[in-house]
C-alpha positions in Angstrom: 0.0 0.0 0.0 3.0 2.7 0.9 4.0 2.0 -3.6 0.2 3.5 -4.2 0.3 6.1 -1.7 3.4 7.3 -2.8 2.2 6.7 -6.5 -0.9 9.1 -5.4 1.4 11.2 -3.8 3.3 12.3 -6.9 0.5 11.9 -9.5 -2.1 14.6 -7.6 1.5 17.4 -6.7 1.6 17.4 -10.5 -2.3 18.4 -10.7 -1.4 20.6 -7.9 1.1 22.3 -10.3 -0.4 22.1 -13.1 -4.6 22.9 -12.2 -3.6 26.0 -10.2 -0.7 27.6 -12.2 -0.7 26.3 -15.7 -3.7 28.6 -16.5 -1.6 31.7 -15.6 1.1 30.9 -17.6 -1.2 30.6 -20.6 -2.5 34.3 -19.4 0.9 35.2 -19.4 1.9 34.7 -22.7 -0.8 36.2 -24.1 -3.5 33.7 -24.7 -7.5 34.4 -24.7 -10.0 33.0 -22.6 -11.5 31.2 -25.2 -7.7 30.0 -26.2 -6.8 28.7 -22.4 -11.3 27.0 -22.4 -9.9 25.3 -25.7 -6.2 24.4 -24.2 -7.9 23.2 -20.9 -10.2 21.0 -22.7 -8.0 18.8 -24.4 -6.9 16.8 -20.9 -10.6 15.9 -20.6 -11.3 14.6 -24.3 -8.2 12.7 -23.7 -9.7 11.9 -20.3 -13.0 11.0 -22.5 -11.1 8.8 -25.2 -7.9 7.6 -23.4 -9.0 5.4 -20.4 -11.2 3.2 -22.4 -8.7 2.4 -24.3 -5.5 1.7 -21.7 -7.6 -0.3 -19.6 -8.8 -2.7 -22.3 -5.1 -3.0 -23.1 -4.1 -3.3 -19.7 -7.2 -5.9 -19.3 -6.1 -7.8 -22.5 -2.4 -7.7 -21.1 -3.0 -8.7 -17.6 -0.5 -6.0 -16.9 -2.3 -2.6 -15.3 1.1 -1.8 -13.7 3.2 -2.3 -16.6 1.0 0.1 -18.7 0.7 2.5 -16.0 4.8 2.9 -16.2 4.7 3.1 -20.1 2.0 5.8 -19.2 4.2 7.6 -17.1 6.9 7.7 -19.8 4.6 8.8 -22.4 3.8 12.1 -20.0 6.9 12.5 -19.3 8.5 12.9 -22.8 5.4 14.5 -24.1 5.8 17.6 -21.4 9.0 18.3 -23.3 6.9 19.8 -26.0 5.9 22.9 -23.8 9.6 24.3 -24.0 9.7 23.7 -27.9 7.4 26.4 -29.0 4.6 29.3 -27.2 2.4 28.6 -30.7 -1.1 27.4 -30.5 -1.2 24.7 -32.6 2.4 23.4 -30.6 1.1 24.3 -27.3 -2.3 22.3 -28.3 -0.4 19.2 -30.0 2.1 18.8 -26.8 -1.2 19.1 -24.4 -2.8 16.3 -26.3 0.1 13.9 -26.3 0.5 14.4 -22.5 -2.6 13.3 -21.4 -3.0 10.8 -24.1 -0.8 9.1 -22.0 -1.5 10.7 -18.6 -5.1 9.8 -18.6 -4.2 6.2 -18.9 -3.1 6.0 -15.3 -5.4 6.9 -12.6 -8.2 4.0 -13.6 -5.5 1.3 -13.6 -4.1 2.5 -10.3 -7.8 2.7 -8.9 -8.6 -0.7 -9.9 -5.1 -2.1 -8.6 -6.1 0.2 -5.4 -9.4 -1.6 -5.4 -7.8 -5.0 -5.8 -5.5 -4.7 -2.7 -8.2 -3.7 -0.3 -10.1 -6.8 -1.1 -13.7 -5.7 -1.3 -12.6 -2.9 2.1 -13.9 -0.1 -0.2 -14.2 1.8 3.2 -10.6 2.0 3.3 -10.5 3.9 0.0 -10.1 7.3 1.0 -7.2 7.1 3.6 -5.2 5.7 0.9 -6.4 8.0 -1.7 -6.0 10.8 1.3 -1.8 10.5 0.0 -2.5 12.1 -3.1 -4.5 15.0 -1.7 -1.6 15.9 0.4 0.5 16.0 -2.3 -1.9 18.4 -4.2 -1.2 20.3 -0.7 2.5 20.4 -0.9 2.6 21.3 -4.3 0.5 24.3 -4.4 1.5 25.3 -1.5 5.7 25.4 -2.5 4.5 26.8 -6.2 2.2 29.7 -4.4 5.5 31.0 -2.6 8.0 29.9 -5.0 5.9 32.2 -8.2 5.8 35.5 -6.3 9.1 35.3 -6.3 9.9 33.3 -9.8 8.8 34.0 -13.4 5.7 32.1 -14.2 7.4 30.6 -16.5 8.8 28.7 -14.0 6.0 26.5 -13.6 7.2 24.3 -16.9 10.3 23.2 -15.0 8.1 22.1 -12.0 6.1 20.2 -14.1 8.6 18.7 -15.6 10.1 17.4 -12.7 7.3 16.0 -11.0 6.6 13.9 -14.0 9.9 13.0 -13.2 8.7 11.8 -10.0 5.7 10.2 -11.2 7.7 7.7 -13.4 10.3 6.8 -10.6 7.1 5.7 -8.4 5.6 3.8 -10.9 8.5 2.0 -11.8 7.7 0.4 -7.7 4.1 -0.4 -8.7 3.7 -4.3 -8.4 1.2 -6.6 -10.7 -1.7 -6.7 -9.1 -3.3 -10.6 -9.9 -5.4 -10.0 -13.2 -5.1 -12.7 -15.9 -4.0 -12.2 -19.2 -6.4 -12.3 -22.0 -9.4 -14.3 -19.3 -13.5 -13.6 -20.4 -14.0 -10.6 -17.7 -17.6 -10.7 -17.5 -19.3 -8.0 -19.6 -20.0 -4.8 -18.6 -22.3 -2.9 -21.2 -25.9 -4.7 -19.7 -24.9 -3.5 -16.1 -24.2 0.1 -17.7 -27.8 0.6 -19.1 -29.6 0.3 -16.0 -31.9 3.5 -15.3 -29.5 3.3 -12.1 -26.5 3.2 -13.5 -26.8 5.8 -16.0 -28.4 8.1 -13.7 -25.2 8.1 -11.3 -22.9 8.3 -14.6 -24.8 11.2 -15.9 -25.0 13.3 -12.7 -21.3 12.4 -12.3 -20.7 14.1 -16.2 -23.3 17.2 -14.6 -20.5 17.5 -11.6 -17.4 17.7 -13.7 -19.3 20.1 -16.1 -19.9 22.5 -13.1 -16.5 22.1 -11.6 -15.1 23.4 -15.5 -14.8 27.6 -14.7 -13.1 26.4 -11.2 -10.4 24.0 -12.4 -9.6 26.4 -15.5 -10.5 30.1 -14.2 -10.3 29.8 -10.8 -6.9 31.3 -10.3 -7.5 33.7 -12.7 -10.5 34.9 -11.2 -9.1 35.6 -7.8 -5.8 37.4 -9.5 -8.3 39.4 -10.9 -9.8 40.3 -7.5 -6.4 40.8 -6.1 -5.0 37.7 -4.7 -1.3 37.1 -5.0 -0.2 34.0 -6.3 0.4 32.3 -1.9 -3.3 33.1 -1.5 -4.1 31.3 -4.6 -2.3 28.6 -3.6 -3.3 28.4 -0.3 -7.0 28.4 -0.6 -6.6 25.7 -3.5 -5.0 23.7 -0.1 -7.8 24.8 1.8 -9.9 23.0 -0.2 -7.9 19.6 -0.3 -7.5 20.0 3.5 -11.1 19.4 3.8 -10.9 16.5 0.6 -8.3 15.2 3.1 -10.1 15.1 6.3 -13.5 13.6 4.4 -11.4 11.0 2.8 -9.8 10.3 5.9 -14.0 9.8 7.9 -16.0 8.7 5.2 -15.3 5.2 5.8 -17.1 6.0 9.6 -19.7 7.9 7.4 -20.3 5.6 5.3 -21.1 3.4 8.2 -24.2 5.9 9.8 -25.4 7.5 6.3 -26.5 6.0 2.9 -24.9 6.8 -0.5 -27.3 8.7 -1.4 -28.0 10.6 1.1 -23.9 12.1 1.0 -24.1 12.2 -3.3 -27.1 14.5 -2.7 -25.7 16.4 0.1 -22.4 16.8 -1.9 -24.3 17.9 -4.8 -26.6 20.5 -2.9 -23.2 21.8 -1.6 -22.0 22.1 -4.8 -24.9 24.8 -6.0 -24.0 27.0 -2.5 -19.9 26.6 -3.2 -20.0 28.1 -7.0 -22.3 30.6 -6.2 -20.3 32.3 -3.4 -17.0 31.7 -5.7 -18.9 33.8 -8.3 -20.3 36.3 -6.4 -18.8 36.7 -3.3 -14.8 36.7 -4.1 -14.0 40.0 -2.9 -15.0 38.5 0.4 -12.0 36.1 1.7 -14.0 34.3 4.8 -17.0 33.9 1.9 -14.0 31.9 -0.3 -12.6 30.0 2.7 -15.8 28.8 3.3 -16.1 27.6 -0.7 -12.9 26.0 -0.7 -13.5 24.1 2.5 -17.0 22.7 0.7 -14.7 21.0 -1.9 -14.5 18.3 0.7 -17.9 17.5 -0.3 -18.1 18.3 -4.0 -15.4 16.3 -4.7 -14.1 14.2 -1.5 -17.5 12.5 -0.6 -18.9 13.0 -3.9 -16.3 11.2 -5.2 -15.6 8.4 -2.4 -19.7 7.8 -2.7 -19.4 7.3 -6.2 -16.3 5.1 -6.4 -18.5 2.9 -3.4 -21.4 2.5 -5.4 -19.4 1.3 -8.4 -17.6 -1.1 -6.3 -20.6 -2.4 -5.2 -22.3 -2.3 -8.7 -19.7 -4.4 -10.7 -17.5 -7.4 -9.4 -13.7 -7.0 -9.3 -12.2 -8.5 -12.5 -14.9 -5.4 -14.4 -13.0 -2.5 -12.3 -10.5 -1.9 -15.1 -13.2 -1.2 -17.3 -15.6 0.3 -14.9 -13.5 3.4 -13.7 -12.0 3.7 -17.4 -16.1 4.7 -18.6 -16.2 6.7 -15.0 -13.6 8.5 -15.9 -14.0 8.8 -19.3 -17.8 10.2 -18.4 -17.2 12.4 -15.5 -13.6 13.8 -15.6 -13.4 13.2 -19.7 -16.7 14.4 -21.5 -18.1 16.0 -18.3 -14.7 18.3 -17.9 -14.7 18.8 -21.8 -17.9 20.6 -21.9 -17.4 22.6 -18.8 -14.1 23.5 -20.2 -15.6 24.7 -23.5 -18.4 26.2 -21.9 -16.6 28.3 -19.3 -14.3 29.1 -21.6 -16.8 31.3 -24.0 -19.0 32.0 -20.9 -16.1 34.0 -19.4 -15.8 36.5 -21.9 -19.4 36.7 -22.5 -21.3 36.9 -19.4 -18.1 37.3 -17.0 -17.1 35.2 -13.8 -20.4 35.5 -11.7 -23.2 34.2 -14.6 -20.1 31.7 -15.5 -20.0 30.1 -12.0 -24.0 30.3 -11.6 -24.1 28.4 -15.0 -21.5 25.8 -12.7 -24.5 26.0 -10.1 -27.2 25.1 -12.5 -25.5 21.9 -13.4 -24.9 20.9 -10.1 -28.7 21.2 -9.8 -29.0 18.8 -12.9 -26.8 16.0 -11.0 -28.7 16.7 -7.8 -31.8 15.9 -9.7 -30.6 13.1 -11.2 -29.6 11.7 -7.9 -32.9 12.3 -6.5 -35.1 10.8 -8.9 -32.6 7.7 -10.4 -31.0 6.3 -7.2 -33.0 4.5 -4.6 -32.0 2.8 -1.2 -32.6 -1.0 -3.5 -31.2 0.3 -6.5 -27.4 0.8 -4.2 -27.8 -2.6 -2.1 -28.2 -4.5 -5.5 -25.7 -5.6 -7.7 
């Protein structure tokens, strides 16, 4: 378990770098809004196309972890495009062939994650807890370091990271998956009402969480933050993801599935609100950033119970690569795109309320699709 943590630790400092800062350096050298929506979409359709594909491979192979480190490599190498030229075109070619690859990792290492704790889904969050505290220490030593450093800065950062990632997948041990075996078949399970109703209002979440992940920083530069604050109140947030992670397997224990995905979501609608409306306000932005620990800690620990309990191991693979694929892929896509011509067009605070209309959509969803038999059946 220490290989994964440390795997989680290195794989969420990169987001940590990248999510927060990379933005700003697209700012910096002179990009639009609509150019950085466009640049900071391209993860998720890689996120949307990628996963399905790497874990059939790495289902065919038998091999998650050996993919995962040939992943690694991939992202690695394909960062180096990012010093070769400031162009469009370059910039969008070099983003594309780093997630291609980067995307590939995360379901694998959540199935091999799932594999190890043996049907202890409860257990989940502590380990995935690592990876939120190296979002912390990333965005934290970034926020200090680029007050002080050229933007630019950030590239080097990244690259080394990467670096890091690779070295800690090279540890990852084969979890017992057998080469080539009939998994049983997923795509019946999927089209239950069920099902799709979690899937969609998963893809509604990642849409609404689009103007945070790619204008966020932006925004509070623009209402005078320096660069620590930025950093600090993107660790505020996965401080509370942290300490959520660390109780949801007690939670989950006193309070249904559904009753924390429709909490989370109902959070969500208050959270981009005040980020749209109230950011001149700093205790009205603490108190956002501390509700990420439920729009994405227990919305997302929830979710990753009810697929556990949904499909049997040997369909994980699979499982988290169209959960991904949904969600973080098509669902961060469009809010990407979206936020991206919004911001320009109606500015921040219609952008973020657009982010809490569709966190409405997934609360409905929620509501109306998932019962207490629909989550005790498999």
């Amino acid at each position: 378990m220490k290989r994964l943590a440390t795997w989680y630790f290195f794989y969420f400092a990169f987001v940590g770098a990248f999510s927060p800062y990379f933005t700003l350096y697209l700012q910096d050298i002179g990009l639009s809004a609509w150019e950085i929506g466009v640049l900071m979409s391209v993860p998720q359709v890689m996120r949307l196309l990628a996963p399905n594909l790497w874990g059939w491979l790495a289902d065919h192979l038998g091999r998650r972890a050996a993919v995962v480190k040939f992943a690694a490599l991939g992202a690695l190498a394909g960062f180096g495009g990012f010093f070769l030229s400031r162009d469009l075109w370059a910039l969008f070619a070099a983003m594309a062939l780093v997630w291609f690859f980067w995307s590939a990792a995360l379901p694998l290492v959540e199935a091999m994650t799932l594999d190890r704790l043996a049907g202890a889904a409860e257990r989940y969050g502590r380990i995935r807890s690592w990876g939120s505290i190296g979002f912390i220490c990333s965005v934290l030593g970034l926020g200090a370091l680029l007050d002080h450093l050229p933007i630019g800065t950030i590239l080097w950062a990244c690259l080394a990271i990467l670096a890091s990632v690779l070295l800690s997948a090279l540890s990852l041990e084969e979890t017992k998956v057998g080469a080539g075996r009939t998994a049983p078949p997923i795509a019946g399970q999927l089209r239950r009402p069920a099902v799709m109703a979690l899937l969609a209002a998963c893809f509604f979440m990642s849409v609404a969480h689009g103007p945070l992940y790619v204008f966020y920083s932006i925004h509070l530069v623009a209402h005078g933050y320096d660069k620590l604050a930025v950093g600090m109140l993107w660790s505020l947030g996965v401080v509370a993801e942290i300490i959520v992670f660390m109780t949801m397997p007690r939670l989950m224990h006193h309070v249904s599935l559904r009753a924390i995905l429709l909490a989370s979501f109902a959070l969500a609608v208050l959270r981009f609100l005040l980020i749209g409306w109230a950011a001149d306000f700093p205790i009205a932005l603490l108190f956002a950033q501390l509700l990420h620990g439920a729009t994405f800690g227990a919305y997302h620990a929830a979710a990753m119970a009810v697929l556990i309990r949904w499909f049997e191991p040997a369909q994980q693979a699979r499982v988290q690569g169209v959960y991904g694929s949904i969600s973080f892929g098509a669902g961060g896509m469009v809010g990407g795109l979206i936020s991206g011509q919004a911001w320009d067009v109606l500015g921040a605070g219609l952008t973020y309320t657009l982010a809490a209309l569709f966190a409405a959509c997934g609360w409905l969803l929620i509501w109306r699709g998932l019962s207490a038999q629909s989550l005790a059946t498999r």
